[in-house]
Backbone as a ProteinNet text record, in pm:
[ID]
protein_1_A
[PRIMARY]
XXXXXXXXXXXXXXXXXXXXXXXXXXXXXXXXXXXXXXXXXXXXXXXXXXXXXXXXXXXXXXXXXXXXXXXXXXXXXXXXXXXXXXXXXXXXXXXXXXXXXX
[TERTIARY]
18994	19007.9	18906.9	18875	18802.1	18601.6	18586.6	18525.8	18452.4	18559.2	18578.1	18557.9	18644.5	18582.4	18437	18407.1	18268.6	18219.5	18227.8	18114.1	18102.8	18224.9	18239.7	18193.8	18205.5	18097.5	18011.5	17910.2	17751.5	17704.3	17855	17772.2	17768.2	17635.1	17679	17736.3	17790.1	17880.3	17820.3	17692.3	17667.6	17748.6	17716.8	17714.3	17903.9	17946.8	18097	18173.6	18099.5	18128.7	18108.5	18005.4	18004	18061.9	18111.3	18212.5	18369.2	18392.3	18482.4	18555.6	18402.2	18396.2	18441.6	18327.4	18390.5	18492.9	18565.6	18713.4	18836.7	18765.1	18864.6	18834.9	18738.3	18654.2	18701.4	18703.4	18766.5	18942	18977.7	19118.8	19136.3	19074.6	19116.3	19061.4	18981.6	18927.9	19047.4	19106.3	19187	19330.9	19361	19474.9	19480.6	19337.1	19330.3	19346.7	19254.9	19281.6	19439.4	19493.9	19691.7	19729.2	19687.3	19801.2	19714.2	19593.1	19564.2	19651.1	19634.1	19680.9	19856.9	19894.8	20049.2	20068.5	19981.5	19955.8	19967.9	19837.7	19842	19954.9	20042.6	20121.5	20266	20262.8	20380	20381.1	20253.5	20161.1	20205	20177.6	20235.7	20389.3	20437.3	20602.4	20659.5	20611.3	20688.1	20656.8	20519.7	20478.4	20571.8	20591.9	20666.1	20815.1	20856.6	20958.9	21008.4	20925.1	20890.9	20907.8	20786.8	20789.3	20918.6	20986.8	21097.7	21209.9	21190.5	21307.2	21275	21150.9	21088.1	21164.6	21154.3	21228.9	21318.8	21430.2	21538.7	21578.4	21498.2	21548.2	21506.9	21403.2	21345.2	21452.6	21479.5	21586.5	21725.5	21786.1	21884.8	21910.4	21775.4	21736.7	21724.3	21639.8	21682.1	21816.6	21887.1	22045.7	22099.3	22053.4	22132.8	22112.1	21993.6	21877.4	21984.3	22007	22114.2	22220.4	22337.1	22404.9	22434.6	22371.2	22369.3	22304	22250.1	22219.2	22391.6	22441.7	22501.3	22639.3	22664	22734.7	22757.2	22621.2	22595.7	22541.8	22474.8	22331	22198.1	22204.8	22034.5	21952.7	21863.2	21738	21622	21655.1	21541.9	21621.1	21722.4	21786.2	21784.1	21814	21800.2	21940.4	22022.7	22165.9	22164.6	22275.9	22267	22309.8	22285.1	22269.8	22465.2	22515.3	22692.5	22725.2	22648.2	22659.4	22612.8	22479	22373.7	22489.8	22535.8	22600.6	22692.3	22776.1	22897.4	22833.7	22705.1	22672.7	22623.9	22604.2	22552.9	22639.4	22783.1	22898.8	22935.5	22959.6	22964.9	22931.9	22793.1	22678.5	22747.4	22760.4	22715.1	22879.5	22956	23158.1	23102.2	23026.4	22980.2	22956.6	22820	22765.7	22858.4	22920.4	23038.3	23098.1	23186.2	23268.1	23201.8	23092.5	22974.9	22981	22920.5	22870.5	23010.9	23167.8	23262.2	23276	23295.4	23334.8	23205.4	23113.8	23037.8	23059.2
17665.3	17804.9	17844.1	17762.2	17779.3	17798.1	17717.1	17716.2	17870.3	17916	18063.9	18176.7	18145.1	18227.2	18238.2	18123.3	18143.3	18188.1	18149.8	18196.3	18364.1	18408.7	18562.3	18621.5	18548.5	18584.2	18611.6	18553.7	18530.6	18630.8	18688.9	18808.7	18941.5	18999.9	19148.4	19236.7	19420.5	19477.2	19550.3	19544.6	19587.8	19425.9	19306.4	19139	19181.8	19185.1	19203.3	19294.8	19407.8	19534.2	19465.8	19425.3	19421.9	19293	19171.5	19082.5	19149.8	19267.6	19275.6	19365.8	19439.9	19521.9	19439.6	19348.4	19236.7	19211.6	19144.9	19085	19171.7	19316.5	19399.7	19449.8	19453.6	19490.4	19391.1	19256.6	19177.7	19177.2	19221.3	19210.9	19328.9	19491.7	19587.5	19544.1	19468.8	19436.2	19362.6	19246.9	19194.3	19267.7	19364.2	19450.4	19503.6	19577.7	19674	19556.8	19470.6	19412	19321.6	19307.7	19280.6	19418.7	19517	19666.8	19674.1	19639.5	19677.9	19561.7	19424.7	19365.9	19401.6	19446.1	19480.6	19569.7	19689.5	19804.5	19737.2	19631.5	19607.6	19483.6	19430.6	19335	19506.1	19524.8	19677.2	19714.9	19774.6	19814.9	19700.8	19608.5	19502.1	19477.2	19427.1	19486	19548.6	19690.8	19779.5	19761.4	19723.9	19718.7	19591.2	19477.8	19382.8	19431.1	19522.7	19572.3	19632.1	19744.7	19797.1	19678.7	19638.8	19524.3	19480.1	19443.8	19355.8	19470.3	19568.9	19682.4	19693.8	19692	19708.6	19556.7	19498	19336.9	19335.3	19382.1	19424.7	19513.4	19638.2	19687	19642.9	19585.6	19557.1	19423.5	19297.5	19231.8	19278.6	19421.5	19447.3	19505.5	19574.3	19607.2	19542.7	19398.8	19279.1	19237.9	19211	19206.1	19276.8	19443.5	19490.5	19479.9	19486.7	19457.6	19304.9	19202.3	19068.7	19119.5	19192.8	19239.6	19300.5	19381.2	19461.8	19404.5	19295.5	19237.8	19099.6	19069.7	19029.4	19040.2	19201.3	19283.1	19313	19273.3	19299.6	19415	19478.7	19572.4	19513.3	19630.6	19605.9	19567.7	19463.4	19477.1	19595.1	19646.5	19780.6	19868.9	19920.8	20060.1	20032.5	20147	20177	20193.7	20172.5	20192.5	20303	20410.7	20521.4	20570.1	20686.2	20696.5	20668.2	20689.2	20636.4	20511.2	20430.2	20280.2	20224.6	20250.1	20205.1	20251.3	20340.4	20350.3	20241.1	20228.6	20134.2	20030.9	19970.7	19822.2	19802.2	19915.4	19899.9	19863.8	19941.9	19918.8	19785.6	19701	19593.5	19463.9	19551.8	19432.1	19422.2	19589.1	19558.8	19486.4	19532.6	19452.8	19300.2	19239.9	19106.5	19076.2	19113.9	19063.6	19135.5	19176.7	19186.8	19105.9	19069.9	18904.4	18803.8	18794.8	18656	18663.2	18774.9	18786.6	18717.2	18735.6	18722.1	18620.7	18557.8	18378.9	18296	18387.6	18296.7	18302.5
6938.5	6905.3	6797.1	6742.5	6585.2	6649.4	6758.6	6808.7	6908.9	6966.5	7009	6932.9	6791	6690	6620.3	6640.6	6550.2	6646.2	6797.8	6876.4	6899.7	6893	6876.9	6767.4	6676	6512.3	6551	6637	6612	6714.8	6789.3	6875.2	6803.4	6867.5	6786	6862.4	6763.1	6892.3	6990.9	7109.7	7207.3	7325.8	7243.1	7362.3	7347	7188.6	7233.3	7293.7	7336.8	7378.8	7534.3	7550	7682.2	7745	7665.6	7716.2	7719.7	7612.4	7629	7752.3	7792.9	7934	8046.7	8038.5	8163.7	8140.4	8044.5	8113.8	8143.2	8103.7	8148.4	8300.5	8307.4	8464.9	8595.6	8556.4	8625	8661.6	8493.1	8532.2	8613.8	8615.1	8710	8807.8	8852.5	9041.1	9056.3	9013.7	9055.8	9073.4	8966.7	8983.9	9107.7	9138.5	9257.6	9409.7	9396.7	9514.5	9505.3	9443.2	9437.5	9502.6	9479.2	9497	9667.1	9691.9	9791	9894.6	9916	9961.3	9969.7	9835	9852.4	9971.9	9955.8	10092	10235.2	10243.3	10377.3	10385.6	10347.5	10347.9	10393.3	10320	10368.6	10511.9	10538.4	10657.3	10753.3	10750.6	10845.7	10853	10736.4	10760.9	10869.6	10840.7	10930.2	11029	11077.3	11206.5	11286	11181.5	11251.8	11280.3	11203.4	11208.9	11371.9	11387.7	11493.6	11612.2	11600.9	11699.8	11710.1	11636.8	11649.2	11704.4	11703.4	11715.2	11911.5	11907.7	12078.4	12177.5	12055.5	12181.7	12172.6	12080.1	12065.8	12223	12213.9	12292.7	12447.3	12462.7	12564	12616.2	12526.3	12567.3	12642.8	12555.8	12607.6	12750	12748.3	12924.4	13033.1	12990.1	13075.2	13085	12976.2	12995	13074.8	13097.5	13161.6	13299.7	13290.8	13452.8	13500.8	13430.6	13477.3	13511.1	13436	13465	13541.4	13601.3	13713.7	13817	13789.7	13969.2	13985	13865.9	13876.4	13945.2	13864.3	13941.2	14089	14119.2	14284.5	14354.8	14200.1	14224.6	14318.1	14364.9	14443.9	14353.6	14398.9	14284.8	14320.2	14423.4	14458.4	14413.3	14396.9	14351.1	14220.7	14156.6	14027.4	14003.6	13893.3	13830.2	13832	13831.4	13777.4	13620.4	13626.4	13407.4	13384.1	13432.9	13439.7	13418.9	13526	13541.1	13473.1	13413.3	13282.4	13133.9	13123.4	13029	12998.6	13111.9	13154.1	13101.1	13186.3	13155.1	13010	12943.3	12807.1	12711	12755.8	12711.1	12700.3	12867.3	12830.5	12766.9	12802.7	12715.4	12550.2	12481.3	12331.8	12298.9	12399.7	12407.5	12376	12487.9	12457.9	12361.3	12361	12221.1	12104.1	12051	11966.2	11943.7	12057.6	12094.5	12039.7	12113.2	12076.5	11904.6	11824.8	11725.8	11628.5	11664.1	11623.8	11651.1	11759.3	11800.8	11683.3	11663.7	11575.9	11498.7
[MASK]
++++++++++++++++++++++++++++++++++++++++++++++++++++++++++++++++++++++++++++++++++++++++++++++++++++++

C-alpha cells in the first residue's frame, strides 16, 4: 500500500486526473454492459416463456386430437366446437386427478 502511495505522489494532477478518469470509465462500461446483458437475458425470458406457453398449448391439442380418436373420432373429421369443449373438459378433469394422485 505504501508503495501505491508514493507512486500516486510522483504523479501530477493532469496523470491523476486522468487515471482517475479511467477507472471510472471502465467501471461505467462494465456497469452498462451488466444492465445491457440484464435486458437481453429478460428479452429471452419471456420469449422462453412464450415458447413454453405455445407447447403447453400445442400438447393439449394433441391430447385432445388422442382423445378423440380414442373416443372413436374420425381421424378425417374434425370434432365439433361442443365436443372439443367436452374433450377439453375431460382432459383438464384428468390432468387435475393426475396433478392430485401426485
Amino acid at each position: 500500500m505504501a508503495t501505491v502511495q508514493k507512486d500516486l505522489s510522483l504523479l501530477d494532477v493532469r496523470q491523476f486526473t486522468a487515471l482517475v478518469l479511467g477507472i471510472v470509465g471502465v467501471i461505467l462500461i462494465l456497469g452498462a454492459a451488466l444492465v445491457r446483458m440484464s435486458r437481453r437475458l429478460r428479452r429471452s425470458e419471456l420469449a422462453i416463456a412464450s415458447l413454453n406457453e405455445d407447447l403447453a398449448r400445442v400438447t393439449q391439442d394433441l391430447n385432445v386430437e388422442r382423445l378423440w380418436r380414442l373416443a372413436g373420432g374420425d381421424g378425417t373429421e374434425r370434432p365439433s366446437a361442443d365436443s372439443l369443449k367436452e374433450l377439453y373438459r375431460i382432459l383438464a378433469r384428468h390432468q387435475d386427478d393426475a396433478s392430485y394422485m401426485a
